[in-house]
C-alpha positions as CSV (number, residue, x, y, z in Angstrom):
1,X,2.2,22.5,-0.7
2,X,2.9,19.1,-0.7
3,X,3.2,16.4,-3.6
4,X,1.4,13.2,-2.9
5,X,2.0,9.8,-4.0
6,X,-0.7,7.2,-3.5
7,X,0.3,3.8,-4.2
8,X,-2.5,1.2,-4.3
9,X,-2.4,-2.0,-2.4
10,X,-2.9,-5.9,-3.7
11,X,-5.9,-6.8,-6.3
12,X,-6.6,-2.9,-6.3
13,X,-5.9,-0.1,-8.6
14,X,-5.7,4.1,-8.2
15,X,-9.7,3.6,-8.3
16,X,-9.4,3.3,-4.6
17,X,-8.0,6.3,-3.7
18,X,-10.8,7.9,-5.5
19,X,-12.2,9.8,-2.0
20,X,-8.7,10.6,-0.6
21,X,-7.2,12.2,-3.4
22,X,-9.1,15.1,-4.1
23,X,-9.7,15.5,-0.7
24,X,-5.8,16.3,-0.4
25,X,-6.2,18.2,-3.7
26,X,-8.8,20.5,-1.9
27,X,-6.1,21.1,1.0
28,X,-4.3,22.8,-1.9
29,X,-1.5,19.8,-2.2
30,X,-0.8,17.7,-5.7
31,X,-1.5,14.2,-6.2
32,X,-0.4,11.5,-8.2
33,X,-2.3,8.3,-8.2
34,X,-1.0,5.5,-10.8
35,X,-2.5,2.2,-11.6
36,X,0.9,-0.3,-10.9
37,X,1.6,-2.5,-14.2
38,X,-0.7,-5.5,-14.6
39,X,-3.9,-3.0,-14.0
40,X,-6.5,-1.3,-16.0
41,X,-4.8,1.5,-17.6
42,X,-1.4,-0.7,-17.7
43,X,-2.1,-3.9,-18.7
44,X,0.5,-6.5,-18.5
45,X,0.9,-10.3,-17.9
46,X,1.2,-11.0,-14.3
47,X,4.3,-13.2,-14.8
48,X,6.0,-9.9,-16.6
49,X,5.8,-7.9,-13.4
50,X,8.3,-7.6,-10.8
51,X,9.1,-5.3,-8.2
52,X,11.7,-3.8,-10.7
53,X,9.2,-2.6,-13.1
54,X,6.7,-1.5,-10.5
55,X,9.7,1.0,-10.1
56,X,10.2,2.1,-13.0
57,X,6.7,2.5,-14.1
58,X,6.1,4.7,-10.9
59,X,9.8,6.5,-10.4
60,X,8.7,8.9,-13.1
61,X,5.9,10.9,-11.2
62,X,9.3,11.8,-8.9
63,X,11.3,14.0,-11.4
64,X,9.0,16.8,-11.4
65,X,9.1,17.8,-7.9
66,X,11.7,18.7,-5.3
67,X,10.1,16.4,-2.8
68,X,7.3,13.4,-2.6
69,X,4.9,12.2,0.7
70,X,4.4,8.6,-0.3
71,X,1.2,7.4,1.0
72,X,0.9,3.0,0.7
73,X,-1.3,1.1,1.3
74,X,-1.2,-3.1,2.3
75,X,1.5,-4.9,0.4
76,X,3.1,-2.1,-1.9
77,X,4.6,-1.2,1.0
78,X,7.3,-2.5,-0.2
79,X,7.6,-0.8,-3.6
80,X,7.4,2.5,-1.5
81,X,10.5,1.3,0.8
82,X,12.0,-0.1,-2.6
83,X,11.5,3.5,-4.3
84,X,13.2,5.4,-0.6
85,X,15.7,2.6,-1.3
86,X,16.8,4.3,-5.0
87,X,15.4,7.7,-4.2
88,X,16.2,8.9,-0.4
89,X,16.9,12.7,-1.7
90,X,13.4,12.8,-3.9
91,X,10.8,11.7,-0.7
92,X,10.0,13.5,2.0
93,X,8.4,11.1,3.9
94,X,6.8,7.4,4.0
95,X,3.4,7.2,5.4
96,X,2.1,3.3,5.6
97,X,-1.0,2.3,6.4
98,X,-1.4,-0.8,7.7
99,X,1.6,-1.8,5.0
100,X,3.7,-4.1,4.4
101,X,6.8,-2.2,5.8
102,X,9.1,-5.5,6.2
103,X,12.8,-5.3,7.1
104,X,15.9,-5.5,4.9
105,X,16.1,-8.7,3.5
106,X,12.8,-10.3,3.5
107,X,9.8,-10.9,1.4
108,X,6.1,-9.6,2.1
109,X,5.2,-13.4,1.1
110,X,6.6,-14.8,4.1
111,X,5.0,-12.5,6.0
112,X,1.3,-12.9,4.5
113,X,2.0,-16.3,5.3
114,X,2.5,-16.1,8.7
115,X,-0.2,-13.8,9.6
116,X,-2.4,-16.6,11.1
117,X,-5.2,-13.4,12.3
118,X,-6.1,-12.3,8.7
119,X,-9.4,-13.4,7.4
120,X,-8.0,-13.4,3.9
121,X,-5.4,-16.6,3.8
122,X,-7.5,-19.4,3.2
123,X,-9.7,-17.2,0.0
124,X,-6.3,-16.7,-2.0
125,X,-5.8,-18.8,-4.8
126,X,-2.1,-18.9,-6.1
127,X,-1.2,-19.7,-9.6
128,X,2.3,-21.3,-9.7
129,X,2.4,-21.2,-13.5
130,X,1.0,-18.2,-14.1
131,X,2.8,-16.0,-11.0
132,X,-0.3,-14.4,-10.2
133,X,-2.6,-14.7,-6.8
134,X,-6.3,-13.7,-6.6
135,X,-8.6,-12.9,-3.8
136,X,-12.1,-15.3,-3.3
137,X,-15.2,-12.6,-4.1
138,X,-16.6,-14.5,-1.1
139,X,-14.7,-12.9,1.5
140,X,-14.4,-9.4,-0.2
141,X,-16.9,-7.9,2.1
142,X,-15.8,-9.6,5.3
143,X,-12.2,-9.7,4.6
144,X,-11.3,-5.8,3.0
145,X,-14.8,-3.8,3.4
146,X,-17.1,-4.8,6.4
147,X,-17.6,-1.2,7.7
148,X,-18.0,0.5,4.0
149,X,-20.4,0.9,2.2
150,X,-22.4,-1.1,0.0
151,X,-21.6,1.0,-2.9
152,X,-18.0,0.6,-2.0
153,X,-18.5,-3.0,-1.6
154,X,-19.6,-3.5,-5.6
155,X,-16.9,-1.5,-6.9
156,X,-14.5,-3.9,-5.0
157,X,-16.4,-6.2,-6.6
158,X,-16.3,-5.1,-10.0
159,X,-13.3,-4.1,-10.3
160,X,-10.6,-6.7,-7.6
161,X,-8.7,-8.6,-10.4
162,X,-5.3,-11.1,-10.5
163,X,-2.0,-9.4,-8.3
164,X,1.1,-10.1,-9.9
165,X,3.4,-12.7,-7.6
166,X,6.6,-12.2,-8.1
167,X,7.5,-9.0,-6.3
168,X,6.0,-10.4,-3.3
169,X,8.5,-12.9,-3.7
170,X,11.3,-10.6,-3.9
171,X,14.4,-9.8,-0.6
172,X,14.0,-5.8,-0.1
173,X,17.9,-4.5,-0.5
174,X,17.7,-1.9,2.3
175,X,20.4,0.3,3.3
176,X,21.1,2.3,6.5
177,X,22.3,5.4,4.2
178,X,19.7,5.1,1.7
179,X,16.2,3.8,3.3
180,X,17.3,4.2,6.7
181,X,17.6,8.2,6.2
182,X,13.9,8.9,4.5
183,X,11.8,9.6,7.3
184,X,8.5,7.1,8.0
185,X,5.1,7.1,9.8
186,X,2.9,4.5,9.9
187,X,-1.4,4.4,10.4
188,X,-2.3,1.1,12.0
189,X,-5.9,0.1,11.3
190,X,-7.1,-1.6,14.5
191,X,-9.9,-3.5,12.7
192,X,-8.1,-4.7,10.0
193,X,-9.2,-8.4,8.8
194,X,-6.7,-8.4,6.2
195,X,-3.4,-7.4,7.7
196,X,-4.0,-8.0,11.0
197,X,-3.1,-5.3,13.6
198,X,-1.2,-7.9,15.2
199,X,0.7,-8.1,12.0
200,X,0.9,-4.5,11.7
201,X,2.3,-4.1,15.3
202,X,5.0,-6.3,14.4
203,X,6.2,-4.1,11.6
204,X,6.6,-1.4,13.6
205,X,8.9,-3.3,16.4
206,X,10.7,-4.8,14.0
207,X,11.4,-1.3,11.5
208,X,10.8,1.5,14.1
209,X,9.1,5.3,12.7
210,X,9.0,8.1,14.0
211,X,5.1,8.8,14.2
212,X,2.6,6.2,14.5
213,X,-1.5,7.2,14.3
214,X,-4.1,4.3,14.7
215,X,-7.7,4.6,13.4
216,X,-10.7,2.2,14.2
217,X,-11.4,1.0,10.6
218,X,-11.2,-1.4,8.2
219,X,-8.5,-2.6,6.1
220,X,-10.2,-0.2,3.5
221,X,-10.3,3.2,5.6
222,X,-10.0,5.2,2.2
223,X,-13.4,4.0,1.5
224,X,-14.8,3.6,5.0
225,X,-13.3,6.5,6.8
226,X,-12.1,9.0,4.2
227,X,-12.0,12.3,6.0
228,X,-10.5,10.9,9.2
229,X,-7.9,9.2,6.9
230,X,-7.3,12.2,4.9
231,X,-6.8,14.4,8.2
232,X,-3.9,11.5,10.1
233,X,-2.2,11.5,6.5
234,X,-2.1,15.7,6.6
235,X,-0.8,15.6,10.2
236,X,1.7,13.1,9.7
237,X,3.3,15.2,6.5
238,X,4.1,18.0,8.9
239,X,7.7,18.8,9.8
């Protein structure tokens, strides 16, 4: 048995995991799925939040288990390297898909920047005062959902809200000893609009794994392709 961690990606909460986890329940394994801070069931002024308390608020569902598969999704990949960072003898494994796993000593928002392939950089609106950034409705379908479906689509819609800023403004502090002994795998989504696979590709030459799965979906797979994704997330947890 195996205790999952599914950490949600920008604008989204643990709603979107709602196929995957108790498809990994079924397979007899635990789950934890938390909403980050600044979401539905923990909500909190965008400017509050930093990486630091996305920690804390999520470190917790560690203590009562020997081990933890941590599965992330888009830019939280850096809270999961962040939590391997402060707990390399609590997780058993990283598995990012199509994540934001960035190397020591830089920040996701350079990254997003640079990624001139995603669909998504000219629909977010950036508050500066505020330290939030928000995704245009207008490209939620074409930009995060274009092979789910329709129901899928409105629930995105309903429910896509403000991302709090400032941790993707935040240098990872990675270690060799720490981060660099949790083992990692990463699922690249080769029809990704959102982080491109280009993108994605250049994570994994510049912070090597040691198991790497691809699947032909969109940047939402959890929603699009949730068996297939359930059954590379099972394989890539075995020793």
């Amino acid at each position: 048995m195996t205790h999952y961690l599914l950490i949600h990606g920008s604008w989204h909460g643990a709603w979107c995991w709602y196929k995957i986890a108790p498809r990994l329940r079924a397979n007899g394994h635990q789950v934890s799925v938390p909403d980050l801070p600044g979401r539905m069931s923990r909500p909190k002024r965008p400017i509050l939040v930093g990486l630091t308390d996305m920690e804390k608020s999520v470190a917790p569902l560690l203590e009562n288990f020997e081990k933890t598969t941590i599965v992330v999704h888009s830019r939280y990949g850096i809270l999961a390297s962040r939590l391997a960072e402060s707990y390399p003898d609590k997780i058993e494994r990283v598995i990012y898909l199509a994540s934001y796993m960035i190397p020591p000593d830089t920040r996701a928002g350079d990254f997003f920047r640079k990624d001139s392939e995603s669909a998504l950089t000219p629909f977010v609106k950036i508050s500066k005062t505020g330290l939030w950034d928000r995704l245009d409705p207008k490209i939620y379908r074409d930009g995060l959902y274009h092979d789910c479906d329709e129901e899928d689509n409105m629930l995105g819609h309903l429910l896509l809200g403000k991302e709090p800023l400032r941790p993707a403004l935040t240098k990872l502090c990675l270690s060799a000893d720490r981060y660099g002994q949790v083992k990692k795998a990463y699922i690249r989504l080769t029809e990704d609009r959102a982080v491109s696979p280009s993108l994605q590709d250049h994570f994994l030459n510049q912070s090597p794994v040691d198991r790497v799965e691809s699947l032909t979906a969109s940047h939402s797979a959890y929603f699009s392709q949730p068996d297939k994704l359930t059954e590379l997330i099972l394989k890539l947890s075995r020793d």
